[in-house]
BASE-130861 format. One line per field, with one value per residue (C-alpha): residue in three letters; x, z, y; chain. Coordinates in steps of 0.2 Angstrom, whole numbers. Layout:
N
paba = [ALA,...]
x = [X,...]
z = [Z,...]
y = [Y,...]
marlum = [A,...]
END
This chain:
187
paba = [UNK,UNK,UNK,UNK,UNK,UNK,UNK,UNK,UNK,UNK,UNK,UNK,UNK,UNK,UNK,UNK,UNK,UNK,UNK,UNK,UNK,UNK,UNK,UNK,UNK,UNK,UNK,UNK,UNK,UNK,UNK,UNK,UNK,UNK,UNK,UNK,UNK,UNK,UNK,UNK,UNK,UNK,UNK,UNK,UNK,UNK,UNK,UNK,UNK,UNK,UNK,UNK,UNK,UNK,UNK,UNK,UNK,UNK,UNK,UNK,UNK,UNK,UNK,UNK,UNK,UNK,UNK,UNK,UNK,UNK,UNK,UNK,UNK,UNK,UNK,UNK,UNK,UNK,UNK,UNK,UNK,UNK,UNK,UNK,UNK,UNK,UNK,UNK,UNK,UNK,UNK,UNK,UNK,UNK,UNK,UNK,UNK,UNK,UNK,UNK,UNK,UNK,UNK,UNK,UNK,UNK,UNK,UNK,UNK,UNK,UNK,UNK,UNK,UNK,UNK,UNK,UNK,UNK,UNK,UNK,UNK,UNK,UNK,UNK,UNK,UNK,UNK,UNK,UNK,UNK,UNK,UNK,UNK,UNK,UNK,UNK,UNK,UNK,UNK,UNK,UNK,UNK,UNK,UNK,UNK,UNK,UNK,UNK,UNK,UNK,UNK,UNK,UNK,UNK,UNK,UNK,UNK,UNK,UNK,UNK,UNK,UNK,UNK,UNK,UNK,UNK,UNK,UNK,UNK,UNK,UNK,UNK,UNK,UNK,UNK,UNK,UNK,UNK,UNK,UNK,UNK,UNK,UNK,UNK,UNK,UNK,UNK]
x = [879,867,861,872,887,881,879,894,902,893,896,912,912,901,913,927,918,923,908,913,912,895,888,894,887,871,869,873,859,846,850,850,831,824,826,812,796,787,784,767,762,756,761,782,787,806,821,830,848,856,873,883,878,886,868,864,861,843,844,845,827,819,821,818,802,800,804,793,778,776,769,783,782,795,793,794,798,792,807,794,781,791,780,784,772,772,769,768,786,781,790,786,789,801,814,822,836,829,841,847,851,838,831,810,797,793,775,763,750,749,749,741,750,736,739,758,762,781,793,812,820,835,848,862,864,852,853,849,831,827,829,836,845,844,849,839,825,810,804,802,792,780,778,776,764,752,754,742,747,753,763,780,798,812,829,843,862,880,884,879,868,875,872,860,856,853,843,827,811,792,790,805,797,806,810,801,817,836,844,863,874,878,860,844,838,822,815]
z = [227,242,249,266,253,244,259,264,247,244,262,258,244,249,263,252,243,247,250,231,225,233,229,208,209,217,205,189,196,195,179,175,184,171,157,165,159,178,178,175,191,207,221,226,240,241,256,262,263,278,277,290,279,264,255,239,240,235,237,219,219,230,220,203,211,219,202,194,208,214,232,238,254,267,279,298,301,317,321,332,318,303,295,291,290,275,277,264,264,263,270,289,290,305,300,314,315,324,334,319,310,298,295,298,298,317,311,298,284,284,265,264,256,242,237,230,211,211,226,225,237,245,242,242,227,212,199,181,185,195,213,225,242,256,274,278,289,277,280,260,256,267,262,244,244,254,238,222,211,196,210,199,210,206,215,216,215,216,208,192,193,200,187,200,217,221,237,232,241,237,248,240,230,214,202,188,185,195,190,191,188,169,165,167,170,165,171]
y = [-151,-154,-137,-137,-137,-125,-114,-114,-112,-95,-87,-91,-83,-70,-66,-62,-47,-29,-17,-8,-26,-28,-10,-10,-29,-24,-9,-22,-33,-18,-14,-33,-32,-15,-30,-42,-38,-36,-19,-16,-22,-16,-24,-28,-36,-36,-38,-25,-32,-39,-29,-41,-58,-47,-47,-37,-21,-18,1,3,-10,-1,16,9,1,19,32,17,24,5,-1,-8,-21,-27,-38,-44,-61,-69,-83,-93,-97,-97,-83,-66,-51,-39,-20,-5,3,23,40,37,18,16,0,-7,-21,-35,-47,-58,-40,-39,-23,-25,-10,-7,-8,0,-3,-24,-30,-49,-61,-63,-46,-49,-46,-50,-55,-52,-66,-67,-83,-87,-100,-106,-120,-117,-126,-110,-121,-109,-111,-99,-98,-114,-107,-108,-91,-89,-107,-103,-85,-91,-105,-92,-80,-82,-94,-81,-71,-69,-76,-68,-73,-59,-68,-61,-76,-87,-103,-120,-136,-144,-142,-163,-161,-154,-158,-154,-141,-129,-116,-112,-97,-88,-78,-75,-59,-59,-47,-53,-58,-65,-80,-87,-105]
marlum = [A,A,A,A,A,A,A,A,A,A,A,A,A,A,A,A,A,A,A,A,A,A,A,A,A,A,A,A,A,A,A,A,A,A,A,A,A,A,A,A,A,A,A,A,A,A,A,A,A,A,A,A,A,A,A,A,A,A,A,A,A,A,A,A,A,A,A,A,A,A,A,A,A,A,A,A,A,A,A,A,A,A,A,A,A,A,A,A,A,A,A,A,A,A,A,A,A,A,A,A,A,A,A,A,A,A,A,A,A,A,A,A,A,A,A,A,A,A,A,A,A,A,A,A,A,A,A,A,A,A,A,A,A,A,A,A,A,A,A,A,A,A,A,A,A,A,A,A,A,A,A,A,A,A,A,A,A,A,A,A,A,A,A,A,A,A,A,A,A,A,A,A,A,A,A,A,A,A,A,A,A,A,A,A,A,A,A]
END
């Protein structure tokens, strides 16, 4: 399936799940996430979830990543240069939903992109080559072609893999791992 099928298969989809649906699936994904063997890191960038586009929950993330004492970073995206801006998430951050509803840190302690052990990505499908599909805006393939090379990808899915996404370009950025609710997947 091309990605614009895709997309509209899994907000379908996605639009169909009751919030108890979407919390005992987000916490199944965390426990899915204690089995990868990313812990001993330092530096965690993840999303907080966009509760309108029926996102995972990444509560549960954020305090695993927290009991596990890791700096964790969320980020501001900026919708006229495609980039987004990574701050440390600590006790006095301020989030703020911006006009798209996504929850951003007002501002704070500015994390580079070089500095990023592991990121969490949203998406809303993945095939079982670790190709992923999102909302379409590139905000993540730019993030992750600034990061180090060994910075680890880990994609977070409601939903199991798709055989094949067939419209893949150079620029997509693919997936180390995607964590579902039943397991983990490994590319």
């Amino acid at each position: 399936m091309t990605k614009v099928e895709l997309r509209k298969k899994y907000k379908t989809l996605r639009n169909k799940l009751s919030i108890n649906t979407i919390e005992d699936l987000s916490l199944a994904i965390a426990n899915q996430a204690l089995k990868l063997d990313v812990w001993q890191h330092t530096f965690y960038h993840t999303f907080l979830s966009i509760e309108e586009q029926k996102e995972i929950n990444t509560d549960y993330l954020l305090n695993i990543l927290s009991g596990k004492d890791k700096n964790i970073l969320i980020s501001k995206s900026d919708f006229k240069t495609g980039e987004m801006t990574h701050f440390l998430l600590t006790d006095g951050t301020v989030i703020k939903k911006n006009r798209y509803n996504i929850p951003e840190p007002v501002d704070g302690i500015e994390i580079l992109n070089n500095k990023v052990d592991v990121v969490f990505i949203p998406l809303l499908a993945f095939d079982t080559k670790g190709n992923r599909v999102g909302y379409g805006k590139g905000f993540y393939d730019r993030f992750l072609t600034k990061c180090k090379p060994e910075t680890i990808k880990i994609g977070l899915s409601f939903f199991e893999a798709e055989t094949e996404i067939t419209d893949i370009f150079d620029g997509d950025i693919a997936l180390d791992y995607c964590v579902t609710p039943k397991q983990v997947y490994t590319f």
